[in-house]
N, C-alpha and C positions, 0 to 999 in steps of 0.2 A: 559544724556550724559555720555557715557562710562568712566574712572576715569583710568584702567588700562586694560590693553592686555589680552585677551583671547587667550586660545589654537585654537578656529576656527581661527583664523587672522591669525595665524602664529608665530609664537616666533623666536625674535631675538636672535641667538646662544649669541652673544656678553652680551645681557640683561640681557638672564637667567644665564649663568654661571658668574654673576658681573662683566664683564670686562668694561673698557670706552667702549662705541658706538660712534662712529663717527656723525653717521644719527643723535642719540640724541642731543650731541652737538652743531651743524651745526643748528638745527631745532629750540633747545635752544634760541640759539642767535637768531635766527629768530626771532622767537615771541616774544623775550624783544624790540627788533629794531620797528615791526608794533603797538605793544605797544604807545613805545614813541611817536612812529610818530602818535598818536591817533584813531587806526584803530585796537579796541578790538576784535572784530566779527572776524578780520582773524586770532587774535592770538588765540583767542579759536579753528577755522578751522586747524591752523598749528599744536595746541595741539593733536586734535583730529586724526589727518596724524598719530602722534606718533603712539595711541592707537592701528589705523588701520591695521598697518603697524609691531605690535606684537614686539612695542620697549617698553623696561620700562621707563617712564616717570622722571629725576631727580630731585633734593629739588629744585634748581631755575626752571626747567618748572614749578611745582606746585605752587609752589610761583608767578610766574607772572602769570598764569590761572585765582589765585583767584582774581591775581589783576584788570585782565580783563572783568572778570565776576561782580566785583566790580563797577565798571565802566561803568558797562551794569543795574546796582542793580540786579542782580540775584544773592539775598543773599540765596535762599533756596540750593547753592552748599557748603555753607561755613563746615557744620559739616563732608558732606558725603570728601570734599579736605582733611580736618585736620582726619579726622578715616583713611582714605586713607596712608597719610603720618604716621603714627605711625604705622600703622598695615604691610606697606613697610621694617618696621625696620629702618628707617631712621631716622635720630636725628634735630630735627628743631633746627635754627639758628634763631642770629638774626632778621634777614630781613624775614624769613617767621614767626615769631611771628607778627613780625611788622603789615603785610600783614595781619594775620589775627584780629590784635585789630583793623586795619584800615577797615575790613569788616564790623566787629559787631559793629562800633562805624555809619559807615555811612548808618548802617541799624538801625540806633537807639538801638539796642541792648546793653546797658551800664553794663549791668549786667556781660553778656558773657565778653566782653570787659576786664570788669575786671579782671573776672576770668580765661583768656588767660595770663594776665599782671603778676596775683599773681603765676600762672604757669609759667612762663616766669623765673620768681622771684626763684622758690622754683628748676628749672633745672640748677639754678647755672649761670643762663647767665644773663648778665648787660642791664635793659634797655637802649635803646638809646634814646638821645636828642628827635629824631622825633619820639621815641613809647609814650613818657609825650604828647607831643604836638597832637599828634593824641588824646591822651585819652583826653586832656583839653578842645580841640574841638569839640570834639563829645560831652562829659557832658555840655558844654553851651549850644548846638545845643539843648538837651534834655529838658535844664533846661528853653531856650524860650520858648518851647513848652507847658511846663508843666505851665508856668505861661499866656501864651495864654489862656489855659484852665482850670484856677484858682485850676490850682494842685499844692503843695508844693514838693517841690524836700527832699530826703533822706540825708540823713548825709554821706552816702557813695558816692553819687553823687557829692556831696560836695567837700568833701574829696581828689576826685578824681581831680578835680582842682587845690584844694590849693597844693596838692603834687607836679603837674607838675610843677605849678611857681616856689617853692621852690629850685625843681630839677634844674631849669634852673636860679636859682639865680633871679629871678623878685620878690623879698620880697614884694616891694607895689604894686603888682597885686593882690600877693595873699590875703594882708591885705582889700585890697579894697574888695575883693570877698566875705571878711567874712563880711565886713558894708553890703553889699549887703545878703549874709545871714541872717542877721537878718529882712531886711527889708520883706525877704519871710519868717519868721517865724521859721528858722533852726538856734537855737547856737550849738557853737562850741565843739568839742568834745576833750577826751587827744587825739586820733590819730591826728587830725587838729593841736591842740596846739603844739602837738611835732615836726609836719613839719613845724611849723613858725618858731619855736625857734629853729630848725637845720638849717630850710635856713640862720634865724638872725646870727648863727656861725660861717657858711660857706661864708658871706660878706666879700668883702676885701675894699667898699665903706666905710671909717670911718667918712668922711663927716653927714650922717643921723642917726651916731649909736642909740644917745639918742633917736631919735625920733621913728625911727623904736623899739626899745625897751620901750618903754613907750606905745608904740600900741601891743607889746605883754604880755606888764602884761596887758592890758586891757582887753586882750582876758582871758586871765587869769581867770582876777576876775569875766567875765562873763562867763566863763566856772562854777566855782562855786558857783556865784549867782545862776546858774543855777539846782542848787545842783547835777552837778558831781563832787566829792570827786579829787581831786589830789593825785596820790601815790605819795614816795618816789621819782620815778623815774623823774615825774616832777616837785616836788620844785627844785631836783637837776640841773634841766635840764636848770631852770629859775634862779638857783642861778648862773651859770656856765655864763650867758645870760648878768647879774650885773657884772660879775666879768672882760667880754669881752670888758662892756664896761666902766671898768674903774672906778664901782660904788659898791665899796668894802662894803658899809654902806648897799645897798638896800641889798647887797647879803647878807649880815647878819639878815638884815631881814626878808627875805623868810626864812630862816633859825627858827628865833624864833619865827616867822606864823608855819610853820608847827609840832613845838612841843605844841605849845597852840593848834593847830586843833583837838593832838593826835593821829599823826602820828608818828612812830618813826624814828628818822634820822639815817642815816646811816656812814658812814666813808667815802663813796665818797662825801655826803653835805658836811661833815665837811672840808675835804683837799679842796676842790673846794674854800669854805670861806678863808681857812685859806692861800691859795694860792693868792687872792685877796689883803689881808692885805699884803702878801710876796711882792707883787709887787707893792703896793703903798709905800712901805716904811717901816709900821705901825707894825714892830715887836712886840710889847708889845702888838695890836691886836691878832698876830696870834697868841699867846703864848696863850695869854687868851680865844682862841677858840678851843685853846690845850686842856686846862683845862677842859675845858665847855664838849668837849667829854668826857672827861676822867669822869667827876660827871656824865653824863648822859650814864656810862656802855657802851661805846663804845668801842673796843680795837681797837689803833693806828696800822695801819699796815708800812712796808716799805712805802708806796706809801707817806702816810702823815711825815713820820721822814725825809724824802728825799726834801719834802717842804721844811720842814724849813730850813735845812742844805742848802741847795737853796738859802730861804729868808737873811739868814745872809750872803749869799757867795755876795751875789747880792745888800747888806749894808754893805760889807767889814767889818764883822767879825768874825773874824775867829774863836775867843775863843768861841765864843755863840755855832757856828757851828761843833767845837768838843767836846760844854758841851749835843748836840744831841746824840751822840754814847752811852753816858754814860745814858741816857732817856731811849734809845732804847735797850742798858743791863738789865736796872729794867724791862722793859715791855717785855725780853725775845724775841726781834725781832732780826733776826739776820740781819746784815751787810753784804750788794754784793760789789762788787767790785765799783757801781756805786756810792754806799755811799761815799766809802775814795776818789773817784775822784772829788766829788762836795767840800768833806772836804780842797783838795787839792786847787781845783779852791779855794776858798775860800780864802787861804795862799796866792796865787800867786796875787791875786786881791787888797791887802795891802805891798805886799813887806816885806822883809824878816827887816827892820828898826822898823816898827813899830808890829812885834810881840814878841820884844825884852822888 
């Protein structure tokens, strides 16, 4: 099947020199219309009118073709549509990424799939809700299969699941999927672990906090039973995980897990704990996790001196909150304008009676 116009056909004046074509248009709609109405065969026929007829075909014709052909499983058109549309100069969108992870996914194809999705990714355009769901669908669909036929599924295949639920906020879909991982013989990896612990973030259900967290350290610890090592990035990621929900103590403990591991912590663990203590109360915590950086050769940046002038704005103290500045002089950090406004908040938060 022809893909675009040949000089025998004829060339449309309108096509070659890029103007809108009308025919195109009109024919467009067409075939999205016998589309829906479930009558693929003609929209591939109305597609083909284009070709005949010496019109260039635009991004929504191609995109509903593949979807047509889809439909029909004539997956062997999918590479020569997607060469076709790059090679046009054309810029895929959305809906024709979509289009083509919803090819390779219903031709079993998870690989490609993927590899449409992380390109999707890296052209700067946002998947949509229905491009997750397409790919969580197809990697089940895969992963029946493969346990039909006593094959274990990949880590990537995996992966590709727990991302989507994430994405769409179903935290215990994705957790269920990992107890079901295991039962196929696949633990969890940092990519997996990171999309739990950002869906856990991204929750605004406070009802399940602890529970749903208490099943991501568990992933955790079987990530490193497992013996993959956790970097920095994810103690931080799990201390930040403690601190959402409220559990100042655990996130200090991730904290002094990962320096017995012999890892080294960084300045975002540290302000992430010391942020925790800020907002339970526990001043003389944060201070003391102040310290705790500071013997373990950390340098405090803005980011952490702005905690704490925080944490005391936020226990109405203001002296504490302006004995920060004077911290933040020894250590050579300079003051933004956002420092003196928290100092301010600070003042305003006790009234001008009791700074007297």
């Amino acid at each position: 099947m022809p893909l675009r116009q040949t000089p025998e056909s004829g060339l449309c004046t309108f096509c070659v020199n890029g103007n809108s074509c009308r025919t195109v248009r009109s024919r467009t709609k067409l075939i999205n219309t016998v589309l829906e109405r479930g009558r693929p065969e003609e929209a591939q026929q109305i597609f083909g009118s284009l070709i005949k007829g010496g019109h260039k075909p635009s991004l929504i014709a191609y995109t509903t073709l593949l979807a047509a052909l889809t439909v029909q499983k004539r997956f062997n058109y999918i590479h020569s549509i997607v060469s076709e549309v790059q090679e046009s100069g054309m810029k895929p969108d959305p809906v024709f990424f979509n289009a083509v992870v919803n090819a390779f996914s219903e031709s079993r194809n998870m690989e490609e799939a993927m590899k449409t999705f992380l390109q999707m990714k890296e052209s700067g355009i946002k998947p949509a809700i229905n491009t997750f769901n397409t790919l969580i669908k197809g990697a089940e669909r895969v992963i029946l299969e493969m346990q039909r036929n006593n094959v274990h599924p990949n880590e990537r295949t995996c992966g590709i699941i727990i991302a989507g639920y994430c994405k769409e906020g179903r935290l215990k879909d994705a957790l269920r999927f990992v107890y079901k991982m295991k039962d196929l013989g696949v633990y969890p990896n940092l990519v997996i672990f990171n999309s739990l612990i950002k869906g856990f973030l991204g929750m605004s259900d406070s009802d399940t906090v602890d529970e749903d967290m208490a099943k991501c350290r568990e992933v955790f610890d079987d990530m490193v039973n497992a013996g993959i090592p956790p970097d920095v990035h994810e103690y931080s990621i799990l201390a930040k995980g403690y601190v959402r929900a409220m559990e100042s103590e655990k996130a200090e403990e991730v904290l002094n897990d990962m320096i017995r591991s012999g890892t080294r912590p960084n300045v975002v663990i540290f302000t992430t704990v010391i942020s925790g203590w800020c907002t339970a109360g526990r001043m003389e915590c944060a201070m003391r996790i102040f310290e705790k950086m500071c013997v373990c050769g950390i340098s405090p940046n803005l980011k952490a001196f702005e905690t704490l002038i925080w944490g005391y704005a936020e226990n109405k103290n203001p002296r504490k909150a302006e004995g920060v500045i004077q911290i933040m002089e020894a250590f050579n950090v300079q003051t933004e304008k956002s420092t003196y406004l928290l100092v301010a908040e600070a003042r305003r938060g006790v009234g001008s009676g009791q700074l007297s």
